[in-house]
C-alpha positions as CSV (number, residue, x, y, z in Angstrom):
1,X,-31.8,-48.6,-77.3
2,X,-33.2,-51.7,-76.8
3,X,-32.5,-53.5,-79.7
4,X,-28.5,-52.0,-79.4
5,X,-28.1,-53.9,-76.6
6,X,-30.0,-57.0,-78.4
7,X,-27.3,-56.9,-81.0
8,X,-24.3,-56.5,-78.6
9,X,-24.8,-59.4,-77.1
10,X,-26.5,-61.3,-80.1
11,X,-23.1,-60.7,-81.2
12,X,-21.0,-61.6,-78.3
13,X,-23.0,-65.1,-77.4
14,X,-22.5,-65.9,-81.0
15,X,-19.5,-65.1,-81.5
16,X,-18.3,-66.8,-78.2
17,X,-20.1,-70.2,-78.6
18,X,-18.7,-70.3,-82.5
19,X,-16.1,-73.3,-82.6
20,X,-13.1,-70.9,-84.8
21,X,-13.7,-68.9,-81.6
22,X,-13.1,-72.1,-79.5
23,X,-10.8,-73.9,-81.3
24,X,-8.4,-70.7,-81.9
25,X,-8.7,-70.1,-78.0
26,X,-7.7,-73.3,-77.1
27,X,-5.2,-73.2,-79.6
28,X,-3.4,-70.0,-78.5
29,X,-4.0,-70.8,-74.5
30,X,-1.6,-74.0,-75.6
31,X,1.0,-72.0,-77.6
32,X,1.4,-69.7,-74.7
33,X,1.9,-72.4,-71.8
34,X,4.0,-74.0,-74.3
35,X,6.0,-71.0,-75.3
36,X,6.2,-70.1,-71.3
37,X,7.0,-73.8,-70.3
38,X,9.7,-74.2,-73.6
39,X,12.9,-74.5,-71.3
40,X,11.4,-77.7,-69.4
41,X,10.3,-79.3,-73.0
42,X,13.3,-78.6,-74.6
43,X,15.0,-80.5,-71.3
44,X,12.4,-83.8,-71.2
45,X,12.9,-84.5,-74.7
46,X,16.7,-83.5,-74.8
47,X,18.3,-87.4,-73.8
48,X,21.2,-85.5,-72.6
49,X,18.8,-84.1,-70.4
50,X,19.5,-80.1,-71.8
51,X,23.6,-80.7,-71.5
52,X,25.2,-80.0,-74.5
53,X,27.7,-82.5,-75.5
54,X,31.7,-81.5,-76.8
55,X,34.4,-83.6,-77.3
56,X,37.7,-81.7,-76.8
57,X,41.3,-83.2,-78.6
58,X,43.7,-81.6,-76.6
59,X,46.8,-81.7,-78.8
60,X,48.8,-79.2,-76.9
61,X,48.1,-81.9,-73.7
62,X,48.3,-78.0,-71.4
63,X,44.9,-76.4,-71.8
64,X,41.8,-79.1,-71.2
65,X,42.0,-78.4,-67.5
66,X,42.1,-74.6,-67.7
67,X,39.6,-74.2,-70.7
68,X,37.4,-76.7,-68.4
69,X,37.6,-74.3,-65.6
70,X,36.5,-71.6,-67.6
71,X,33.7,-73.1,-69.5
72,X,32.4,-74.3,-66.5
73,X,31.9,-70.3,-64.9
74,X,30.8,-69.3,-68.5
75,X,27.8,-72.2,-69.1
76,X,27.6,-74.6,-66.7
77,X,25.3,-76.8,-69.7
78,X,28.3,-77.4,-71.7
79,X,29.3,-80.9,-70.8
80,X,33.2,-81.6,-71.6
81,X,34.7,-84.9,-72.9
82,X,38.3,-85.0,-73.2
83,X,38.8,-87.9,-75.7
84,X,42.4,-89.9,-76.9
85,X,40.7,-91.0,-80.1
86,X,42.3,-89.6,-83.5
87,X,40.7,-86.4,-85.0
88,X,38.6,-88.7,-87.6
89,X,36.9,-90.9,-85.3
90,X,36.0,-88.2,-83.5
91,X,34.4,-86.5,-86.3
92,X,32.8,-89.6,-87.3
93,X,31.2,-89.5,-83.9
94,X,29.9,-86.2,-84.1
95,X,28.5,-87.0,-87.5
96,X,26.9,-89.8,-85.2
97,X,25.2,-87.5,-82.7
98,X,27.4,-89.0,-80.1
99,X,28.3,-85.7,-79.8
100,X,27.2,-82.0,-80.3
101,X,30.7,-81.0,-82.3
102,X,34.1,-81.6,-82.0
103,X,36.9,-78.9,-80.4
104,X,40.5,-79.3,-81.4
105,X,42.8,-77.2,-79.0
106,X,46.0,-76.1,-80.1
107,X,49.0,-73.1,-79.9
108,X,49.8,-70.6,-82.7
109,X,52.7,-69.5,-83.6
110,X,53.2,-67.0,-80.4
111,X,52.0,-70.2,-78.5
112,X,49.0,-68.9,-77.6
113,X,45.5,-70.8,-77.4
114,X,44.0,-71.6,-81.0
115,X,40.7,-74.1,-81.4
116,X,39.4,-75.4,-84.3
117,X,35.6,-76.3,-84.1
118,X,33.9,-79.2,-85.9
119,X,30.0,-79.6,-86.1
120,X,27.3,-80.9,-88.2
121,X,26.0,-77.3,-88.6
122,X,27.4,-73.9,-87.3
123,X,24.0,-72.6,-86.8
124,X,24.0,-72.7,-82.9
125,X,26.0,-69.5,-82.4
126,X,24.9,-69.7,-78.9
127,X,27.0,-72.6,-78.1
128,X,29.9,-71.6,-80.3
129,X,30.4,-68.1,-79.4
130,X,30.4,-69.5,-75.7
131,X,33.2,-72.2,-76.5
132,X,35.1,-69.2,-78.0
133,X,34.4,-67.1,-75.4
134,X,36.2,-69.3,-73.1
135,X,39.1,-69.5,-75.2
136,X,39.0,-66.3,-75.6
137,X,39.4,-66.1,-71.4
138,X,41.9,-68.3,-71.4
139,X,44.1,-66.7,-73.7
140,X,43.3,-63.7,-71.4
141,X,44.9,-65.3,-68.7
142,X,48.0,-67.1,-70.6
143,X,48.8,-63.5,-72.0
144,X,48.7,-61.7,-68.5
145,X,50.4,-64.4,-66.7
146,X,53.6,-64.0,-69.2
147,X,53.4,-60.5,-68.9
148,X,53.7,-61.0,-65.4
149,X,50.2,-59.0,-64.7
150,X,49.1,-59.6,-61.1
151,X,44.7,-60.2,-60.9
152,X,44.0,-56.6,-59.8
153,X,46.2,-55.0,-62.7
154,X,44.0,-57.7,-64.7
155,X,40.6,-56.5,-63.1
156,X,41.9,-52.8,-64.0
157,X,42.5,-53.7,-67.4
158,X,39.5,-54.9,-68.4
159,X,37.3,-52.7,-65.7
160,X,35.0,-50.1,-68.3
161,X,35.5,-47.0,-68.3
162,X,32.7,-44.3,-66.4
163,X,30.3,-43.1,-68.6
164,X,27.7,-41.3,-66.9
165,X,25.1,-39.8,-69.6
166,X,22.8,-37.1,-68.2
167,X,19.7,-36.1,-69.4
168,X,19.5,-31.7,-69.7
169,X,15.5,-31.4,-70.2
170,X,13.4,-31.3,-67.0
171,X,12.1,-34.5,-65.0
172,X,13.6,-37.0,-68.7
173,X,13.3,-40.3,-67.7
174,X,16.4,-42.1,-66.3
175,X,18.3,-45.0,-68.1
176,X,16.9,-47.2,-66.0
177,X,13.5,-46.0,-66.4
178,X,14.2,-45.9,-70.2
179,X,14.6,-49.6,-69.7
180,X,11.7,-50.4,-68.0
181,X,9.3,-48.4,-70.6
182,X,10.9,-49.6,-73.4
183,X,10.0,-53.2,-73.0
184,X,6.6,-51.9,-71.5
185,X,6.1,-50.4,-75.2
186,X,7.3,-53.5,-76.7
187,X,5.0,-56.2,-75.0
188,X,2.0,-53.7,-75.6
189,X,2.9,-52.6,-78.9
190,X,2.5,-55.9,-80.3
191,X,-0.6,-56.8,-78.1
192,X,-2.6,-53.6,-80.4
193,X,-0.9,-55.0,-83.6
194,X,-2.2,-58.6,-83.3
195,X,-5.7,-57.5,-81.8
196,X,-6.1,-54.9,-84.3
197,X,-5.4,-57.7,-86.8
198,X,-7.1,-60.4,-85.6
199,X,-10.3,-58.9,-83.9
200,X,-10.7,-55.9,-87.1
201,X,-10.5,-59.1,-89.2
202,X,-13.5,-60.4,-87.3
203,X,-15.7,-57.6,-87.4
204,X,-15.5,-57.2,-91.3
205,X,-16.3,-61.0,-91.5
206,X,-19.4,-60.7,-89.1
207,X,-20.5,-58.1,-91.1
208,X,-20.1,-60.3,-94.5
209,X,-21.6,-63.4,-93.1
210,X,-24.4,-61.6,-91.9
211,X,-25.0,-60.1,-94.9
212,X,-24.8,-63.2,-97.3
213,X,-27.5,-64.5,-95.3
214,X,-29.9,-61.4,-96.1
215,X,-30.5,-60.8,-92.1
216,X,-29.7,-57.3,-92.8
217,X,-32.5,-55.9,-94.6
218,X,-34.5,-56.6,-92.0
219,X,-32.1,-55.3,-89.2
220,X,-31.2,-52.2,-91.3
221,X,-35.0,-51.3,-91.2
222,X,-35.3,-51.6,-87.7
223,X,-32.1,-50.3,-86.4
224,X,-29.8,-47.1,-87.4
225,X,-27.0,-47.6,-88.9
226,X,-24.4,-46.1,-86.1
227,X,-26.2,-48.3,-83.7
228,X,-26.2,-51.4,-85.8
229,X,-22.5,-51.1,-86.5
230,X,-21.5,-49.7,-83.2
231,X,-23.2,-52.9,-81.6
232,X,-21.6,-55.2,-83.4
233,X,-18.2,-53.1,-82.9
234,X,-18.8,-53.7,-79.1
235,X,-19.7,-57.1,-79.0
236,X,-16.9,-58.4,-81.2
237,X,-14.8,-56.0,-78.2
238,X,-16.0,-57.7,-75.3
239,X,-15.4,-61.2,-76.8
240,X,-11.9,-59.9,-78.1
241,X,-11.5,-58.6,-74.1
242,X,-12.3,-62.3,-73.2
243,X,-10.0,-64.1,-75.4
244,X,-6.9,-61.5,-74.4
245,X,-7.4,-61.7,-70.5
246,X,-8.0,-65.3,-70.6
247,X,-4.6,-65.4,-72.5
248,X,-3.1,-62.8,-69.9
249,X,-4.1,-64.4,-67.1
250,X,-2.9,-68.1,-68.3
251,X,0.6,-66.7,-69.3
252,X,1.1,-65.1,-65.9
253,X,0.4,-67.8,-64.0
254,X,2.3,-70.1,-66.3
255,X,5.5,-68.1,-66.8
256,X,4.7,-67.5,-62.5
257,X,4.9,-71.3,-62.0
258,X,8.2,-71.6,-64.2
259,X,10.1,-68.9,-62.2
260,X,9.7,-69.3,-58.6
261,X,12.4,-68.6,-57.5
262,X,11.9,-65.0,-59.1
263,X,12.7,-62.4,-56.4
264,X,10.4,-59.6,-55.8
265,X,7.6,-61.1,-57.6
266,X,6.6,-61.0,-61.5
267,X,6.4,-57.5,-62.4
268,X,10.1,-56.7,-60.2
269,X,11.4,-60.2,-61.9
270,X,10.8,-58.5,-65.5
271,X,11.7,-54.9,-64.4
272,X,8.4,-53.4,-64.6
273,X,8.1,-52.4,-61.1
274,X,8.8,-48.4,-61.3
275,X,6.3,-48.3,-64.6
276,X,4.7,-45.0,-64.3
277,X,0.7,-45.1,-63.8
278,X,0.2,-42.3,-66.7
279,X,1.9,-44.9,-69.4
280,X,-0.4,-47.6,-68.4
281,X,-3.2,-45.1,-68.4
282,X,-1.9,-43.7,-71.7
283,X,-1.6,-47.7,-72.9
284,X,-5.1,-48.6,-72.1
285,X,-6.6,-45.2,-74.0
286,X,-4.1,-45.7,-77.1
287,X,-5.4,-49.4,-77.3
288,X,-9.5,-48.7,-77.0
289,X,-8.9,-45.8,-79.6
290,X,-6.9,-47.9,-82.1
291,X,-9.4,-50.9,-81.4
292,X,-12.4,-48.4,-82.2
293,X,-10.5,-46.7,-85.1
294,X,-9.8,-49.9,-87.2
295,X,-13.3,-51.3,-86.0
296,X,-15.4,-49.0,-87.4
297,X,-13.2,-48.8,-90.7
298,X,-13.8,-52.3,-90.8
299,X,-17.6,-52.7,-89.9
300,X,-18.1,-50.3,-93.0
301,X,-15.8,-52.2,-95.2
302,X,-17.0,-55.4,-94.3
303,X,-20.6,-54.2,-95.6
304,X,-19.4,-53.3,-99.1
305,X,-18.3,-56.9,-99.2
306,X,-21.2,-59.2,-100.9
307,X,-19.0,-62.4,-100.9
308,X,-16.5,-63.3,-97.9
309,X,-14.2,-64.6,-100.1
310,X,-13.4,-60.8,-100.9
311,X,-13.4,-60.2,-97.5
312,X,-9.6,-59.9,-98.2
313,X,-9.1,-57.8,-100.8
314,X,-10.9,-55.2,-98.9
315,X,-9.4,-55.3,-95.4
316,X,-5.5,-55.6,-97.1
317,X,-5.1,-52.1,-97.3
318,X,-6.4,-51.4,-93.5
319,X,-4.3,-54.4,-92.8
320,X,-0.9,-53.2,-94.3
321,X,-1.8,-49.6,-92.5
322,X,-0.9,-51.2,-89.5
323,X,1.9,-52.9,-90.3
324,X,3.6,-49.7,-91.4
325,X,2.5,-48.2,-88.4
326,X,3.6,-51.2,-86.3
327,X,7.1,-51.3,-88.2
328,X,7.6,-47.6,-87.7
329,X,6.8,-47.7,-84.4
330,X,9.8,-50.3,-83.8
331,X,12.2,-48.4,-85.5
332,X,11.0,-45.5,-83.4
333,X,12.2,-47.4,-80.3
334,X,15.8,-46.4,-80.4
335,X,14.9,-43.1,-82.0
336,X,11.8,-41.5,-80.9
337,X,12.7,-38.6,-80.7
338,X,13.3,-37.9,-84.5
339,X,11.2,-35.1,-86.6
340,X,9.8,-37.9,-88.6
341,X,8.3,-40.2,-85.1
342,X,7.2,-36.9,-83.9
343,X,4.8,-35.8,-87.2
344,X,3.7,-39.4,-88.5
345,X,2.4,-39.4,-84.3
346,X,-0.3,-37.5,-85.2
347,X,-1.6,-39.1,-88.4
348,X,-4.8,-40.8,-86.5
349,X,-4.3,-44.3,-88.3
350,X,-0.5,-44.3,-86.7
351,X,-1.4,-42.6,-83.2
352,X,-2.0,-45.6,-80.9
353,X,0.7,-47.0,-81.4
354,X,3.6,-44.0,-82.3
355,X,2.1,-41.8,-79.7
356,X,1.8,-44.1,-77.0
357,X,5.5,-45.2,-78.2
358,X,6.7,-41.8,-77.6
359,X,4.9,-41.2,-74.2
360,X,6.4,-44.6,-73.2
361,X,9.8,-43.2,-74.7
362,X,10.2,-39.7,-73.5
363,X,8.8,-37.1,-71.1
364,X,6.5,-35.3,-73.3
365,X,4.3,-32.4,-72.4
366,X,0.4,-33.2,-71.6
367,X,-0.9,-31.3,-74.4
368,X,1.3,-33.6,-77.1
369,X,-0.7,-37.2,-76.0
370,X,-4.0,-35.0,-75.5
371,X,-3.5,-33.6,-79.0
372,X,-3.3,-37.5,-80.3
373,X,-6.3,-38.6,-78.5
374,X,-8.2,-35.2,-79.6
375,X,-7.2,-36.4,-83.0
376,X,-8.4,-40.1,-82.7
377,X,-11.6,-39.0,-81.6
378,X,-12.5,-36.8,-84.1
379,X,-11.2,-39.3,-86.5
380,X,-13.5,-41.9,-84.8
381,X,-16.7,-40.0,-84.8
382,X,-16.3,-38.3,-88.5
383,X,-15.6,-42.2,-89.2
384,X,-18.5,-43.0,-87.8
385,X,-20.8,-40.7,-89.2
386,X,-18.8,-41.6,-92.9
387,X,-19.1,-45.0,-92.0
388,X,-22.4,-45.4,-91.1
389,X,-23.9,-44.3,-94.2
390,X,-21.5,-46.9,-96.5
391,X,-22.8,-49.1,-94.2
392,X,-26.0,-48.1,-94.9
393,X,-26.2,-48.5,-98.4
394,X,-23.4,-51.4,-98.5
395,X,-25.6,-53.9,-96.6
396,X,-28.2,-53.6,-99.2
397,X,-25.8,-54.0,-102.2
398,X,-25.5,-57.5,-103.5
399,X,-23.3,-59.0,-106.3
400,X,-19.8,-58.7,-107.1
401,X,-18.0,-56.5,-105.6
402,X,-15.7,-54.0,-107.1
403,X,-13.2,-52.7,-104.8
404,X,-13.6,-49.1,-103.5
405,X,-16.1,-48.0,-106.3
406,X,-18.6,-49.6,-104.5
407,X,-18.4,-46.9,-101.3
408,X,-19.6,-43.9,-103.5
409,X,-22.1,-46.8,-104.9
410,X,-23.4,-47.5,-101.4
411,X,-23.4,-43.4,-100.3
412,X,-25.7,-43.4,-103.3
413,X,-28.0,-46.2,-101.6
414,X,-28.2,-44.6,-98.4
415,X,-29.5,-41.0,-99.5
416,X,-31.9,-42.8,-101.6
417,X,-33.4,-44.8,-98.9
C-alpha cells in the first residue's frame, strides 16, 4: 500500500510544480477575473466611457423629444444627438466613428413613426433592436392617443393574458424551481465536460511520458497494475480538485466584488437559493463517477501509446464520446423528459451528465438515479479490471503504435508475464 500512496503523490507534486500546470493556471485564473470583470473593461477602454453614441435627423421635426423620452426608460447607455447637418455629412461622420450610426426619423404614409438606420455594420443587434424598440413604443403611443385610448385601456391592452400551467405528477418541481435547476445543470454540466476533457487528457499523457522514459518497467514489477493506474488516476484528481476550486473560489469572489449591490447575497443574486440538497448531492456523485469513468479509460489508453505524439489519435474517440454526450445532454434541457433522454441515461459513458440532467430536470423516483450510479460502478470496476491488464501489457510495449490492435496485443503481454 505503501508504494500506492508513493505514486499518488509522486504524481500530484509533479504534476503541480510542472510549469503547463502553472502557466495554464495562471492563464485560466486571468480569463475568469477578466471574463467576470468584462463590463468595467469594456467601459475603461470605451472613450465614450460605455455610452453608445446616435445621431438622430429628425425630419418630421415632432418625434426627437418623445423617442428621447422613450429611449431613455428603455437603455439609459444610448446617448442621443439631435443634429441639423444634411443626411451625408452625417453619414460621413458615422463612417468617422464620430458616431455609433446614424437614425433618420420620419412618417409613413398613415403618418405614423418610420426610422431608417445607418451604421458601419448591423452586427450590434443589441443596440438596434433597442432603437427599434423605442420606435416601436412610440408608435404605441401615437396610435392610442388618435384612437383616443385612455393609459389604463392602454395597460389592458397590452397586459398578458393568465396562464397558469400545473404540473399533474406528485411533488413536480415548480416553474420556478425548474428555473433555478435548469441553470444549476447548465453551470455544472459544462464544469464535467471541460474536466473530463482537460484532466482525462492529462492522465493518458502522464501515462505516455512516463512510459517513453522506460520508468515503467521497473514500477510495473514492483506495483500491480490497478494500483499503479489507480494512483496515478487519484493524483492527477487531487491536482485537477486544486486547479477547479482555486478557479471557483477566484470567480466568486471576483463576480462578488463586481455586484455588490446584489441583494440577498450570491447564490439569491443568481437564483440558486431554493437548489435542493439531493441535486447537489446527485451533482457531486455524477461528477466523481464520470471523472473516474473517463480516467481509467484513459490511464489504459494512455499505456498503449509508445509515442505522445499519438497520444491523440487514441484519446479522439473517448474525447468525441463526450461531446455527444455533452450535446445531447443540452438538447435534453428543454426536453428531458423524451423516451430517447430517458434510455441513452443509462448508457454508462452518457450517465453523468444525462442522468444528473434529468434529476436536475424532473422529479424522478430514487431507484432511476440509483440505477445510473449502480450502472457506473459496475462499469468502473469491470473497467478497471479490463483496464488494468491493457495496462499491463501496454506499458511494456514499445514502437509504433497501431491504433486499437494493440489492446488484444497488450492482453497478450499481460497473461504472459
Amino acid at each position: 500500500m505503501n508504494n500506492f500512496w508513493i505514486i499518488l503523490f509522486h504524481t500530484f507534486i509533479s504534476k503541480l510544480k510542472s510549469k503547463s500546470f502553472v502557466v495554464t493556471t495562471i492563464l485560466t485564473l486571468l480569463i475568469v477575473i477578466g471574463l467576470t470583470n468584462m463590463n468595467n473593461i469594456i467601459t475603461f477602454f470605451d472613450k465614450d466611457g460605455g455610452k453608445e453614441k446616435v445621431a438622430v435627423l429628425d425630419e418630421t421635426g415632432q418625434l426627437f423629444e418623445a423617442y428621447k423620452q422613450k429611449m431613455n426608460a428603455i437603455n439609459k447607455d444610448i446617448k442621443l444627438s439631435k443634429i441639423e447637418t444634411t443626411k451625408d455629412k452625417a453619414i460621413e461622420d458615422v463612417k468617422n466613428d464620430k458616431y455609433k450610426g446614424l437614425l433618420v426619423l420620419s412618417f409613413d404614409k398613415n403618418k405614423l413613426p418610420a426610422a431608417n438606420y445607418h451604421t458601419k455594420s448591423i452586427s450590434d443587434t443589441a443596440l438596434s433592436g433597442d432603437l427599434e424598440n423605442g420606435l416601436q413604443q412610440l408608435k404605441t403611443m401615437l396610435v392610442s392617443s388618435q384612437m383616443k385610448l385612455s393609459p389604463e385601456q392602454l395597460s389592458k391592452l397590452y397586459e398578458p393574458p393568465s396562464f397558469k400551467k400545473t404540473a399533474l405528477e406528485e411533488n413536480a418541481k415548480t416553474e420556478e424551481e425548474l428555473t433555478q435547476a435548469r441553470g444549476l445543470v447548465y453551470v455544472l454540466l459544462f464544469v464535467i465536460y471541460f474536466a473530463v476533457i482537460m484532466y482525462s487528457n492529462m492522465i493518458a499523457m502522464e501515462v505516455a511520458t512516463e512510459k517513453t522514459s522506460r520508468v515503467m518497467e521497473i514500477l510495473i514489477s514492483s506495483v500491480s497494475p490497478i494500483k499503479q493506474m489507480f494512483a496515478k488516476i487519484l493524483g492527477v484528481a487531487l491536482v485537477s480538485l486544486t486547479q477547479l476550486s482555486m478557479l471557483l473560489i477566484v470567480g466568486y469572489f471576483s463576480i462578488k466584488e463586481n455586484l455588490k449591490s446584489m441583494k440577498g447575497g450570491f447564490f439569491e443574486f443568481f437564483g440558486f437559493e431554493d437548489i435542493q440538497p439531493s441535486t447537489i448531492f446527485y451533482a457531486v456523485v455524477f461528477f466523481i463517477l464520470g471523472y473516474f469513468l473517463y480516467a481509467t479509460l484513459a490511464a489504459f489508453l494512455g499505456s498503449l501509446v509508445s509515442r505522445i505524439e499519438d497520444i491523440q489519435q487514441f484519446i479522439t474517440p473517448m474525447t468525441m464520446i463526450v461531446v455527444a454526450g455533452f450535446m445531447i445532454a443540452m438538447f435534453g434541457l428543454n426536453r428531458p423528459e423524451t423516451p430517447f433522454i430517458t434510455v441513452t441515461s443509462y448508457i454508462p459513458f452518457f450517465t453523468p451528465m444525462l442522468m444528473f440532467m434529468r434529476v436536475g430536470m424532473l422529479t424522478l423516483p430514487v431507484w432511476e438515479p440509483m440505477l445510473g450510479i449502480v450502472i457506473l460502478l459496475i462499469t468502473i470496476i469491470v473497467l478497471a479490471i479490463f483496464g488494468a491488464r491493457v495496462y499491463k501489457g501496454g506499458v511494456l510495449m514499445y514502437g509504433k503504435s497501431n491504433s486499437f490492435k494493440d489492446i488484444k496485443k497488450a492482453l497478450q503481454i499481460s497473461k504472459n508475464d
